[in-house]
mmJSON file of the N, C-alpha and C atoms, coordinates in Angstrom:
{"data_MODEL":{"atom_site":{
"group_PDB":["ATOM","ATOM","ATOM","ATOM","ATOM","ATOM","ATOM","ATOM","ATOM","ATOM","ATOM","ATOM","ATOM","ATOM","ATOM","ATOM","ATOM","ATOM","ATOM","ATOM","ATOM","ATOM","ATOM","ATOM","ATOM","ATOM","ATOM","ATOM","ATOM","ATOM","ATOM","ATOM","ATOM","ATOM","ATOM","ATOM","ATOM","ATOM","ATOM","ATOM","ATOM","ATOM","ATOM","ATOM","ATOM","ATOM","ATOM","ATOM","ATOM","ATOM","ATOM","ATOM","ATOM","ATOM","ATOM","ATOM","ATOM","ATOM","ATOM","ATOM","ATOM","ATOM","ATOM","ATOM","ATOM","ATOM","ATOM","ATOM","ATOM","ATOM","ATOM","ATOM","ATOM","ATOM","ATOM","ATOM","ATOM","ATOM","ATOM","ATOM","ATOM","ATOM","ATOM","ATOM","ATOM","ATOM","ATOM","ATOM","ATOM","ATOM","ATOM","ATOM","ATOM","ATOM","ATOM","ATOM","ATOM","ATOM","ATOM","ATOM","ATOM","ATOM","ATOM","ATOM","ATOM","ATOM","ATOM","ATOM","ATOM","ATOM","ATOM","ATOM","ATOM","ATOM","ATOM","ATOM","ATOM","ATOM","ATOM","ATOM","ATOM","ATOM","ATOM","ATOM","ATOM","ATOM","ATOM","ATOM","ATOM","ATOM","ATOM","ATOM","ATOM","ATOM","ATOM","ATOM","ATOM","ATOM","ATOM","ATOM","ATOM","ATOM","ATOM","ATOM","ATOM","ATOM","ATOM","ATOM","ATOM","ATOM","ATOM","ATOM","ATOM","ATOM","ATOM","ATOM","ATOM","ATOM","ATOM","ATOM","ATOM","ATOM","ATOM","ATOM","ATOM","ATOM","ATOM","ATOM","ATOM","ATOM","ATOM","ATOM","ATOM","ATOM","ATOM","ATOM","ATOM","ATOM","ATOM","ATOM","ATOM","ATOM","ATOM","ATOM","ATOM","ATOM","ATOM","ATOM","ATOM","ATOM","ATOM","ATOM","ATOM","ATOM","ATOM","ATOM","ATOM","ATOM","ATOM","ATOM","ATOM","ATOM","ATOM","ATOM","ATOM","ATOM","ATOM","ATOM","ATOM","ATOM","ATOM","ATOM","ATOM"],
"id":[1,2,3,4,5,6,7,8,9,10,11,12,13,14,15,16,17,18,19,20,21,22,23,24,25,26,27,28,29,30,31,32,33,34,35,36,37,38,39,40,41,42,43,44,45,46,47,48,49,50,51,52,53,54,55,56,57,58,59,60,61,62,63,64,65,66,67,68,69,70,71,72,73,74,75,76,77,78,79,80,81,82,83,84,85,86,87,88,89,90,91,92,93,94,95,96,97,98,99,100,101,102,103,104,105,106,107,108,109,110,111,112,113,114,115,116,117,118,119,120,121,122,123,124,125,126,127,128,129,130,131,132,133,134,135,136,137,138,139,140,141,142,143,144,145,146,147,148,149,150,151,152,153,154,155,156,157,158,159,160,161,162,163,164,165,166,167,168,169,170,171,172,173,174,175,176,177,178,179,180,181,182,183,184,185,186,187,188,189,190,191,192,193,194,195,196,197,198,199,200,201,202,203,204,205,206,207,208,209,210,211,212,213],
"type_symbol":["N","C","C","N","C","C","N","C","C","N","C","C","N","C","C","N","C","C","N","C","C","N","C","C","N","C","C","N","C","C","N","C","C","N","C","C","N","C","C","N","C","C","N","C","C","N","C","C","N","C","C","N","C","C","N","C","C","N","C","C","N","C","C","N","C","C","N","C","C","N","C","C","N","C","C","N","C","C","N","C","C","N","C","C","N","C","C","N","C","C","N","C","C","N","C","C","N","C","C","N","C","C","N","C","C","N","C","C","N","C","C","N","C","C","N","C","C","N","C","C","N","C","C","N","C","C","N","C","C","N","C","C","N","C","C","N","C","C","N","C","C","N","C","C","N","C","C","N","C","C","N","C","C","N","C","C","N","C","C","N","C","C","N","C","C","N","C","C","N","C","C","N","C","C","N","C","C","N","C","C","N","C","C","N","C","C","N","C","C","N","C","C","N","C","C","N","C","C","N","C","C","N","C","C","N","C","C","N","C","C","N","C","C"],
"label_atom_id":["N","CA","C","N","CA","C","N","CA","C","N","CA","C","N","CA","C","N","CA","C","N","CA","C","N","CA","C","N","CA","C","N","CA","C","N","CA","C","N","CA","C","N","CA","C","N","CA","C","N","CA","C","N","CA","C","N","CA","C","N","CA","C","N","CA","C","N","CA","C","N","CA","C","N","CA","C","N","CA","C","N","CA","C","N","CA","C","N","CA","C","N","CA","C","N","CA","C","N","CA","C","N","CA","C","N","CA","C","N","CA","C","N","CA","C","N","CA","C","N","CA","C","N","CA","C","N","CA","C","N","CA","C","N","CA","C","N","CA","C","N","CA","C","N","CA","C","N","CA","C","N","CA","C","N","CA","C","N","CA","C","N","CA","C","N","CA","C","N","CA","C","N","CA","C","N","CA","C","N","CA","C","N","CA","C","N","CA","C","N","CA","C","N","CA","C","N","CA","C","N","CA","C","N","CA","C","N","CA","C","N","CA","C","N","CA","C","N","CA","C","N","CA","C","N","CA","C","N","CA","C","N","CA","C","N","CA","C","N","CA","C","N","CA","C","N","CA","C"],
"label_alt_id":[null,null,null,null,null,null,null,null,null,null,null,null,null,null,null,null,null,null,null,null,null,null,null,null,null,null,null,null,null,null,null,null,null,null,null,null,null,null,null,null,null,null,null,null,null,null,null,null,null,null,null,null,null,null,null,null,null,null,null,null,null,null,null,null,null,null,null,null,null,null,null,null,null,null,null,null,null,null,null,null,null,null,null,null,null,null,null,null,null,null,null,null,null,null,null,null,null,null,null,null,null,null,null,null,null,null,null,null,null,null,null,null,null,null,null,null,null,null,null,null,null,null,null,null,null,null,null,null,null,null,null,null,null,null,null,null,null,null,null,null,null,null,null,null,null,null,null,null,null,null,null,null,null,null,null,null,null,null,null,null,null,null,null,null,null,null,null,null,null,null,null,null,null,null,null,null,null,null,null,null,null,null,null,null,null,null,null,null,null,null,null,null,null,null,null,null,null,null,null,null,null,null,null,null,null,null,null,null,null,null,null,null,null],
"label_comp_id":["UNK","UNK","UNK","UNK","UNK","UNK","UNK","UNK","UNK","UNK","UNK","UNK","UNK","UNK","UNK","UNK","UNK","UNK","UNK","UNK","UNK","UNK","UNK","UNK","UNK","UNK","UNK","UNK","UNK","UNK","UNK","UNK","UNK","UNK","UNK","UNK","UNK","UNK","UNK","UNK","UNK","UNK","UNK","UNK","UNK","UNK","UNK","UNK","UNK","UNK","UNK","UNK","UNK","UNK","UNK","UNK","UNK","UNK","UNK","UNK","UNK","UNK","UNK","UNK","UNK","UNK","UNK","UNK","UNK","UNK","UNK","UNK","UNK","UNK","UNK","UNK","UNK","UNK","UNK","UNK","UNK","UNK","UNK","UNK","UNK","UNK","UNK","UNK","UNK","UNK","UNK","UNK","UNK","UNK","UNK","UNK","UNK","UNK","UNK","UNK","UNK","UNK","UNK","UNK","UNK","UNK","UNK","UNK","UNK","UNK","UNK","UNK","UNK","UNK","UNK","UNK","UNK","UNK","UNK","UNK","UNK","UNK","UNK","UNK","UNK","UNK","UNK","UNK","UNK","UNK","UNK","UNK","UNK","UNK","UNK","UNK","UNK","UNK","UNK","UNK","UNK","UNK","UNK","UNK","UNK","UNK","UNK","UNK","UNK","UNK","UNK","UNK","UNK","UNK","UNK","UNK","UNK","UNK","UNK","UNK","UNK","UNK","UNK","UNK","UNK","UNK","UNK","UNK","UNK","UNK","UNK","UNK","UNK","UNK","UNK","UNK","UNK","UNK","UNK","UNK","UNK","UNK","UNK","UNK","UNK","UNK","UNK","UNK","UNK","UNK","UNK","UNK","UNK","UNK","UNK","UNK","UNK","UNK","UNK","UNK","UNK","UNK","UNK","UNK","UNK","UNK","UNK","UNK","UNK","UNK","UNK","UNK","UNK"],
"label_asym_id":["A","A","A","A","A","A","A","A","A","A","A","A","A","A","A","A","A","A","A","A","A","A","A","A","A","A","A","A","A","A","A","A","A","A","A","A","A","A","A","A","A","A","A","A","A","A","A","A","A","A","A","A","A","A","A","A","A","A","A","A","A","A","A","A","A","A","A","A","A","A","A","A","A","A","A","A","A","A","A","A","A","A","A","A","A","A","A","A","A","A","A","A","A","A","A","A","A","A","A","A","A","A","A","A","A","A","A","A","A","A","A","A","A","A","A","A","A","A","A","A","A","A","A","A","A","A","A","A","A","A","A","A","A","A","A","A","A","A","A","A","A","A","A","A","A","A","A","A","A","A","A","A","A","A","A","A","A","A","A","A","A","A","A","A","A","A","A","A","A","A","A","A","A","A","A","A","A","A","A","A","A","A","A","A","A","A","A","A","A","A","A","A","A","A","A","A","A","A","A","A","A","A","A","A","A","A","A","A","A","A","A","A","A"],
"label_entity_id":["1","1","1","1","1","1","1","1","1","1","1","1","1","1","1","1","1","1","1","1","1","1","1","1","1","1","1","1","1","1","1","1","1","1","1","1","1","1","1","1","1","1","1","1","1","1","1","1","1","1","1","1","1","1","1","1","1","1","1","1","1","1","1","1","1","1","1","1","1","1","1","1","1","1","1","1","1","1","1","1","1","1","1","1","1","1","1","1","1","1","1","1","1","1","1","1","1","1","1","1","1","1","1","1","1","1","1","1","1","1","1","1","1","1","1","1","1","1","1","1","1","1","1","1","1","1","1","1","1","1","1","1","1","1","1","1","1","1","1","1","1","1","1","1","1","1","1","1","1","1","1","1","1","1","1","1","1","1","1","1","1","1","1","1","1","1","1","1","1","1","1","1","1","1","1","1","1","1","1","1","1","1","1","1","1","1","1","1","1","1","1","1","1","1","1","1","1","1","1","1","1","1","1","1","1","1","1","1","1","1","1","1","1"],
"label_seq_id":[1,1,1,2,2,2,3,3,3,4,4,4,5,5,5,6,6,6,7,7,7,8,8,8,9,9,9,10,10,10,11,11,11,12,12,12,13,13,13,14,14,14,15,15,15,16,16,16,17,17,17,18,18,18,19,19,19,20,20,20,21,21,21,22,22,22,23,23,23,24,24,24,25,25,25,26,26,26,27,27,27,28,28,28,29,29,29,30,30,30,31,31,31,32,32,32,33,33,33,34,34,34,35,35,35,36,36,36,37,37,37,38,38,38,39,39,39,40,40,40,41,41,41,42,42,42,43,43,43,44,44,44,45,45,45,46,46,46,47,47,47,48,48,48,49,49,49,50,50,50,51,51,51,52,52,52,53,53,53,54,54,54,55,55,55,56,56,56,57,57,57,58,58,58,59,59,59,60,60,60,61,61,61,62,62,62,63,63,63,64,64,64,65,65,65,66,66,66,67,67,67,68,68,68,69,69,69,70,70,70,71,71,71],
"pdbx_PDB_ins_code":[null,null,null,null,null,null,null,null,null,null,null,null,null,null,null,null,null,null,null,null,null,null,null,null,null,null,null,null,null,null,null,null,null,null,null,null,null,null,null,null,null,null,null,null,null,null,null,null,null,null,null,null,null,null,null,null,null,null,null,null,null,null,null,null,null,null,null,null,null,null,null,null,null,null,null,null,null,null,null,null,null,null,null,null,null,null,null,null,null,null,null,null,null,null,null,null,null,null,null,null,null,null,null,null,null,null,null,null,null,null,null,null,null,null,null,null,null,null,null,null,null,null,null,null,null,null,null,null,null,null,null,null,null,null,null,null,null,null,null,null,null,null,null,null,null,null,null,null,null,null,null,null,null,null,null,null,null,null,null,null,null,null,null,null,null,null,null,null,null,null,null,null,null,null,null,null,null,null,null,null,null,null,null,null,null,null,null,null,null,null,null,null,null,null,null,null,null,null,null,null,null,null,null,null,null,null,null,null,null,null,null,null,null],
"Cartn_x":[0.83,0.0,0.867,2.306,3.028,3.015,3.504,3.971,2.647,1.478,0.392,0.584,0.567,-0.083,1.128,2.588,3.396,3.832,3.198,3.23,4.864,5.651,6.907,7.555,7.807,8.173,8.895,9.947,9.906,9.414,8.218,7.636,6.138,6.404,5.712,6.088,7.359,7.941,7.467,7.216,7.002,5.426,5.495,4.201,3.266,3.291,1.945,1.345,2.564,1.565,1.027,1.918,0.927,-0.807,-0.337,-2.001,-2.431,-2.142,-3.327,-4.087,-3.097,-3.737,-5.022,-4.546,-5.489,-6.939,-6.42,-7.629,-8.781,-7.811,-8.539,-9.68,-8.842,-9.317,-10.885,-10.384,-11.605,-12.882,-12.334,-13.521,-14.18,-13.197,-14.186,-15.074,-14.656,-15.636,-17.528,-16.666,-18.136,-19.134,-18.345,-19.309,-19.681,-19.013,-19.769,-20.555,-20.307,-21.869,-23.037,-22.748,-23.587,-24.543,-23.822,-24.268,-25.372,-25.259,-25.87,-25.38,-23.889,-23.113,-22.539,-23.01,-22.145,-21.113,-21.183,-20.682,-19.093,-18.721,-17.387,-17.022,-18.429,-17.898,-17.343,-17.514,-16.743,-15.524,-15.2,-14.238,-12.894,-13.532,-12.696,-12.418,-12.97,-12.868,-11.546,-12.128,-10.797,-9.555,-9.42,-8.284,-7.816,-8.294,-8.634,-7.54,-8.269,-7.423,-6.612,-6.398,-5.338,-4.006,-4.142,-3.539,-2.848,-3.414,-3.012,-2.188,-2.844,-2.263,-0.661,-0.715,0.854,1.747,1.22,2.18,2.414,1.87,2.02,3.384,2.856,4.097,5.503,5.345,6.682,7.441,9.031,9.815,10.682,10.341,10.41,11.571,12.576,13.571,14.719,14.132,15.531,15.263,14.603,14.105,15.152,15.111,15.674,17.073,17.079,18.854,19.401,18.563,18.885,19.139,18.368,18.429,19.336,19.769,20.676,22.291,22.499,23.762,23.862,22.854,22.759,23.612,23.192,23.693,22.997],
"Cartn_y":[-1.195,0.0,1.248,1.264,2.557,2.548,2.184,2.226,2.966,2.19,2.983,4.298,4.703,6.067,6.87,6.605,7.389,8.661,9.969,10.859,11.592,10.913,11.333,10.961,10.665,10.419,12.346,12.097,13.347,14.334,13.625,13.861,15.335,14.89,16.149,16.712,17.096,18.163,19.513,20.195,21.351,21.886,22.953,23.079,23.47,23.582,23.764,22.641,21.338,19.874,19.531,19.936,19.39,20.114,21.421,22.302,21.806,21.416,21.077,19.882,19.099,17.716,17.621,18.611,18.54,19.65,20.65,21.075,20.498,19.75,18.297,17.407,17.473,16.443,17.027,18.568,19.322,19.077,19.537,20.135,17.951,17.926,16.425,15.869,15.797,16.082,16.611,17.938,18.847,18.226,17.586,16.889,15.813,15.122,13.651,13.931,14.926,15.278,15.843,16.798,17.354,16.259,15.299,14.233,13.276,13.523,12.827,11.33,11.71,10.018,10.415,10.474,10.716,10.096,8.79,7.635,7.866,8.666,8.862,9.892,11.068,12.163,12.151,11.515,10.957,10.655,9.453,9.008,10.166,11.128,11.641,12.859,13.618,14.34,13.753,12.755,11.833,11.8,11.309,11.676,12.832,14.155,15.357,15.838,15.469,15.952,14.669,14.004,13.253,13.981,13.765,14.355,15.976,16.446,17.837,17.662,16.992,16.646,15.877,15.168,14.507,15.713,15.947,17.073,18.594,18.732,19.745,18.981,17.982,17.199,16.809,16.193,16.083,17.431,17.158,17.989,17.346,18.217,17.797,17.935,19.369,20.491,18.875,18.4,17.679,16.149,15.723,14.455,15.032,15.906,16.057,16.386,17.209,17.398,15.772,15.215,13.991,12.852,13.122,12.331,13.018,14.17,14.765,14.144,14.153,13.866,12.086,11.347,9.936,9.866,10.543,10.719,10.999],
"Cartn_z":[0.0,0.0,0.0,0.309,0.562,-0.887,-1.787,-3.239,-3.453,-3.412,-4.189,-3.86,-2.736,-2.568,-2.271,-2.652,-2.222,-2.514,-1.657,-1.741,-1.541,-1.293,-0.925,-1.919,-2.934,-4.223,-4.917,-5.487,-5.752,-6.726,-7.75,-8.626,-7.798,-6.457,-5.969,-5.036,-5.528,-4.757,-5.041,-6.494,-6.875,-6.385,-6.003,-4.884,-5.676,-7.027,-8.273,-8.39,-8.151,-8.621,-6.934,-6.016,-4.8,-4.985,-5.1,-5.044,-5.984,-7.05,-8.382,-8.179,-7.563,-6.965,-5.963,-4.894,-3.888,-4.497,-5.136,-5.704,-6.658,-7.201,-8.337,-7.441,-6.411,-5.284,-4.902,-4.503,-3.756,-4.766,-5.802,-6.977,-7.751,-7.451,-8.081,-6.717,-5.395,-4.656,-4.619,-4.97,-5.26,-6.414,-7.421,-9.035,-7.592,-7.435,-6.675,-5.639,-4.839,-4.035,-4.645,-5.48,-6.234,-7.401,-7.614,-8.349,-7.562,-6.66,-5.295,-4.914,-4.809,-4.762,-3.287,-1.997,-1.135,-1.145,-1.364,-0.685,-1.322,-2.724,-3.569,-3.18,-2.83,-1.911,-0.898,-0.047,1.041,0.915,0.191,-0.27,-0.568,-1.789,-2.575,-1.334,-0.466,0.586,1.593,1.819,2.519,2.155,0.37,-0.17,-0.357,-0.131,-0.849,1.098,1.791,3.385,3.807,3.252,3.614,2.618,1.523,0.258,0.893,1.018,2.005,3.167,4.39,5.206,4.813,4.285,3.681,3.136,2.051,1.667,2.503,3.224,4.452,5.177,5.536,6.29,6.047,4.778,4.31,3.541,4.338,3.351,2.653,1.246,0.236,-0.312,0.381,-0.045,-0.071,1.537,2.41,1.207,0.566,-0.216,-1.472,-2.007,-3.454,-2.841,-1.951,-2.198,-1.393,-0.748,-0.477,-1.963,-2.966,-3.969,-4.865,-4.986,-5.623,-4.819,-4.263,-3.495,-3.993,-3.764,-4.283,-5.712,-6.51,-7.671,-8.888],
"occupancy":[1.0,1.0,1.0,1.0,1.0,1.0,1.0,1.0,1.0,1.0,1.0,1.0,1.0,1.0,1.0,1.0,1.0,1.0,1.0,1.0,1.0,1.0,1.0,1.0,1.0,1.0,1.0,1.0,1.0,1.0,1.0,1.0,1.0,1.0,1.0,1.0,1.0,1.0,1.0,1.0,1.0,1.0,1.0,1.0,1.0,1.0,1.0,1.0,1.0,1.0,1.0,1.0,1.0,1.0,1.0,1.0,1.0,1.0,1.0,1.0,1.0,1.0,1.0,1.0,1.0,1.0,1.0,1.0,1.0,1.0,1.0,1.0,1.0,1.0,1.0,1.0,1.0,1.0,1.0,1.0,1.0,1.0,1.0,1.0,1.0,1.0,1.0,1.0,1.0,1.0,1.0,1.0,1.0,1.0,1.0,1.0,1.0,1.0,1.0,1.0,1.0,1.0,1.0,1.0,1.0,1.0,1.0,1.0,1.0,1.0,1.0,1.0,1.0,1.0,1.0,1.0,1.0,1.0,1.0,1.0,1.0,1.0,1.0,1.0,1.0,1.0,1.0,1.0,1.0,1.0,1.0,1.0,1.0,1.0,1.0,1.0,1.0,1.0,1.0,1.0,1.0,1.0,1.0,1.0,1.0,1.0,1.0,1.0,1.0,1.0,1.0,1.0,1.0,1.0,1.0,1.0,1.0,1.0,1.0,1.0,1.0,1.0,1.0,1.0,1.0,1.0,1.0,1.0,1.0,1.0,1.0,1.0,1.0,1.0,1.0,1.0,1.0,1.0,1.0,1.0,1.0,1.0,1.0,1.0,1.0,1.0,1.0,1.0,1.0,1.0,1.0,1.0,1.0,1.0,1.0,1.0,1.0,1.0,1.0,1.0,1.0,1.0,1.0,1.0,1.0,1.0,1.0,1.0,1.0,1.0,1.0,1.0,1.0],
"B_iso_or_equiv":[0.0,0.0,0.0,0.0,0.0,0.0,0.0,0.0,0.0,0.0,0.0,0.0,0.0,0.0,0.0,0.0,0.0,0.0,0.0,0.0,0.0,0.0,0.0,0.0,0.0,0.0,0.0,0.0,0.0,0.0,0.0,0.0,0.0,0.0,0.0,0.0,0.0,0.0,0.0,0.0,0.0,0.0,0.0,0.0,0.0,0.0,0.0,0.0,0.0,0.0,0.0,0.0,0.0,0.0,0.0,0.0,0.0,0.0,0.0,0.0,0.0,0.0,0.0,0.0,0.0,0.0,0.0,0.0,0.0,0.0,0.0,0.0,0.0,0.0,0.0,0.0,0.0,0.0,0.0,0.0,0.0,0.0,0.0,0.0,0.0,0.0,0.0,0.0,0.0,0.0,0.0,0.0,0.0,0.0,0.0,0.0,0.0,0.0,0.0,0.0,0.0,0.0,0.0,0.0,0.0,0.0,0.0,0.0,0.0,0.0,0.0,0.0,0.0,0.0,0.0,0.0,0.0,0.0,0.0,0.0,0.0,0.0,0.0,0.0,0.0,0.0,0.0,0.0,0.0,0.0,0.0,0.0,0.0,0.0,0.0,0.0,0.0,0.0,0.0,0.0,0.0,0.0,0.0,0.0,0.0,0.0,0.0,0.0,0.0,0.0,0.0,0.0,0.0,0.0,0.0,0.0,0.0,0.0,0.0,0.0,0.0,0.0,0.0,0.0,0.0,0.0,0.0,0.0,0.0,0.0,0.0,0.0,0.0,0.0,0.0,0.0,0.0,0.0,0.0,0.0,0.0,0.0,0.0,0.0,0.0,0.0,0.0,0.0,0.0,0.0,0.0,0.0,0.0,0.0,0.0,0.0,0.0,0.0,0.0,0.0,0.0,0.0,0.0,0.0,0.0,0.0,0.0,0.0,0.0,0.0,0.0,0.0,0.0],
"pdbx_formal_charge":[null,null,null,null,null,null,null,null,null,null,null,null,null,null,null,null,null,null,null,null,null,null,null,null,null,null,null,null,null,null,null,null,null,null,null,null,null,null,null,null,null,null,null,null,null,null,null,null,null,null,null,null,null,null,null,null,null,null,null,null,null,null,null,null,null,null,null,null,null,null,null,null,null,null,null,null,null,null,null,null,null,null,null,null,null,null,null,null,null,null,null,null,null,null,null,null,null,null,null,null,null,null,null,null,null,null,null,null,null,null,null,null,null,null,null,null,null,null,null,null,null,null,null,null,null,null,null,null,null,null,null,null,null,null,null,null,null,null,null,null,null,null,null,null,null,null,null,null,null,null,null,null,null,null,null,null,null,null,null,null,null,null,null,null,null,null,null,null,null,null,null,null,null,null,null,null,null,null,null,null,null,null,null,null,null,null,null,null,null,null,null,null,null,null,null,null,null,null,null,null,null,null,null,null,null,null,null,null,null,null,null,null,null],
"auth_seq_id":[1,1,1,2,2,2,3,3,3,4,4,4,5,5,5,6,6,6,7,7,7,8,8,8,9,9,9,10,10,10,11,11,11,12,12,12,13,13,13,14,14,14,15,15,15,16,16,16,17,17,17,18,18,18,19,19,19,20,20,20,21,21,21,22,22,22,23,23,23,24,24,24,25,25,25,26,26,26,27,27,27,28,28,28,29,29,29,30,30,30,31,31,31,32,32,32,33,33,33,34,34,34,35,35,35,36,36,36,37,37,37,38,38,38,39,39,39,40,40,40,41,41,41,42,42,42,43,43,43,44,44,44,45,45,45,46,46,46,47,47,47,48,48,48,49,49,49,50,50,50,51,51,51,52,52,52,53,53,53,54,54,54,55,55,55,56,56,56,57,57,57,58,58,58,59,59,59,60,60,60,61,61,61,62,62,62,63,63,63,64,64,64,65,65,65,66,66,66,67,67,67,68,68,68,69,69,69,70,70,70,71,71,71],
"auth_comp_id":["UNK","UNK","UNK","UNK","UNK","UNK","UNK","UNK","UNK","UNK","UNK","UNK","UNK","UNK","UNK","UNK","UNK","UNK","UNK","UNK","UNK","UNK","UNK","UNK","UNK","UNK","UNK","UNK","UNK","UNK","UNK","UNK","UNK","UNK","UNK","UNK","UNK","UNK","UNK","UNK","UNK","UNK","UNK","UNK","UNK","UNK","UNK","UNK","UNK","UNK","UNK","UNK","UNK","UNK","UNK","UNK","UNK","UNK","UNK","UNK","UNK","UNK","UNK","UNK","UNK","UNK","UNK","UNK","UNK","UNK","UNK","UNK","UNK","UNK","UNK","UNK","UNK","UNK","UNK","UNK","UNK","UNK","UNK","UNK","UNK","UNK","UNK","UNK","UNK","UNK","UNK","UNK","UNK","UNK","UNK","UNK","UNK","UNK","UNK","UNK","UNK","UNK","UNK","UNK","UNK","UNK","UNK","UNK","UNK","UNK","UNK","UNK","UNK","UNK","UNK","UNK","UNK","UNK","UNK","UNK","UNK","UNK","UNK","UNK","UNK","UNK","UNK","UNK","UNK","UNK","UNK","UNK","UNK","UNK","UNK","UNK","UNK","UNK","UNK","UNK","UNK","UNK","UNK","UNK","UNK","UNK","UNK","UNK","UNK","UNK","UNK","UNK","UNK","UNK","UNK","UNK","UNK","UNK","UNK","UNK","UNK","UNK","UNK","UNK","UNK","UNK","UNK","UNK","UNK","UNK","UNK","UNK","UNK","UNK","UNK","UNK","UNK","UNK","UNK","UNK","UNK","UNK","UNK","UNK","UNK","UNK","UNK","UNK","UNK","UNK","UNK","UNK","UNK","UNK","UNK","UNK","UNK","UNK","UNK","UNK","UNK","UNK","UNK","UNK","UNK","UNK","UNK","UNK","UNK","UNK","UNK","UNK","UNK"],
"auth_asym_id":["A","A","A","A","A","A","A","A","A","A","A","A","A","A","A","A","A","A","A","A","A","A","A","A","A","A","A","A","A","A","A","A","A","A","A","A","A","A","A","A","A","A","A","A","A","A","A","A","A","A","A","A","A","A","A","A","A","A","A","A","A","A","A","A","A","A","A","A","A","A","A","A","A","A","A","A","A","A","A","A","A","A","A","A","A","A","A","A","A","A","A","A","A","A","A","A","A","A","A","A","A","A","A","A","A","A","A","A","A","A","A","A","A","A","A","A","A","A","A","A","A","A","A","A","A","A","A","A","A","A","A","A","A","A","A","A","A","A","A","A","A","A","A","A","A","A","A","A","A","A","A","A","A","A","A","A","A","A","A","A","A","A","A","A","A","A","A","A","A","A","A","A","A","A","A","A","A","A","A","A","A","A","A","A","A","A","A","A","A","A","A","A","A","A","A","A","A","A","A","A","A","A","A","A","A","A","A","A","A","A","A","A","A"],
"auth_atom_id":["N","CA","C","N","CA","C","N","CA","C","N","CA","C","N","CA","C","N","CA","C","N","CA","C","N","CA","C","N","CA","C","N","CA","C","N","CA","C","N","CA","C","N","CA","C","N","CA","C","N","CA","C","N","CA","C","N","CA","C","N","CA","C","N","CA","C","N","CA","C","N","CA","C","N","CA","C","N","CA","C","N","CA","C","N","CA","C","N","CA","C","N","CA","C","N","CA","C","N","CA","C","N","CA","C","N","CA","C","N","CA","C","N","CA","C","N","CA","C","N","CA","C","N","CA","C","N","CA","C","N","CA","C","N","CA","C","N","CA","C","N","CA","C","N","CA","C","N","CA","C","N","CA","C","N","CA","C","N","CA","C","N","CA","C","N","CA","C","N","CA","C","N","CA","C","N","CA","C","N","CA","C","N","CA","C","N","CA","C","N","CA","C","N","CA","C","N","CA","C","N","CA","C","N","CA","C","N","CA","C","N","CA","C","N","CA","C","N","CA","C","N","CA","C","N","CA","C","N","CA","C","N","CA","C","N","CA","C","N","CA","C","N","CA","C","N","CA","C"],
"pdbx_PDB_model_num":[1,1,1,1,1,1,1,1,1,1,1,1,1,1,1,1,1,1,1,1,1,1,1,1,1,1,1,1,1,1,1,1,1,1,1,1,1,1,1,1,1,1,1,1,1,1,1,1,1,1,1,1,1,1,1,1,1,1,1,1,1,1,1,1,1,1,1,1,1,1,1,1,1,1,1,1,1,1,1,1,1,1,1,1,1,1,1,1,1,1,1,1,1,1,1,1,1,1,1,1,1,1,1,1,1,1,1,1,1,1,1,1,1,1,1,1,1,1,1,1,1,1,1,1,1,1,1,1,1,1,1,1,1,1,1,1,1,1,1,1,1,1,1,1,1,1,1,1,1,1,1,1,1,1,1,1,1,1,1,1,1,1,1,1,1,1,1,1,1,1,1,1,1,1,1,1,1,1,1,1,1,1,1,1,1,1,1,1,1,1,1,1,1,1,1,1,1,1,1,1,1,1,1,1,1,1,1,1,1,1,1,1,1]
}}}
């Protein structure tokens, strides 16, 4: 399960793709409630503040110059 969802990867380090993600997150939310699907609304909300919550957390600066020095 870490592989799936690994937010620490350095493909989202740049803070345009973290926000685009979680905004993707927010706004497809809104279609699935508005659709009257709680049950994906839910879901996608969850991912939507988890998704946030992670990337708030991790730093990202210390991951790349960590993978830069690797080689």
């Amino acid at each position: 399960m870490k592989k799936l969802l690994n937010l620490e990867d350095p493909f989202f380090a740049p803070l345009w793709i973290r926000t685009t993600i979680v905004v993707l997150l927010g706004f497809w939310t809104m279609i699935e409630f508005f659709a009257g699907a709680q049950g994906w609304a839910a879901f996608f909300a969850a991912l939507a503040v988890f998704s946030a919550w992670r990337f708030a957390v991790i730093d990202y600066r210390a991951r790349v110059a960590k993978n830069k020095d690797r080689g």
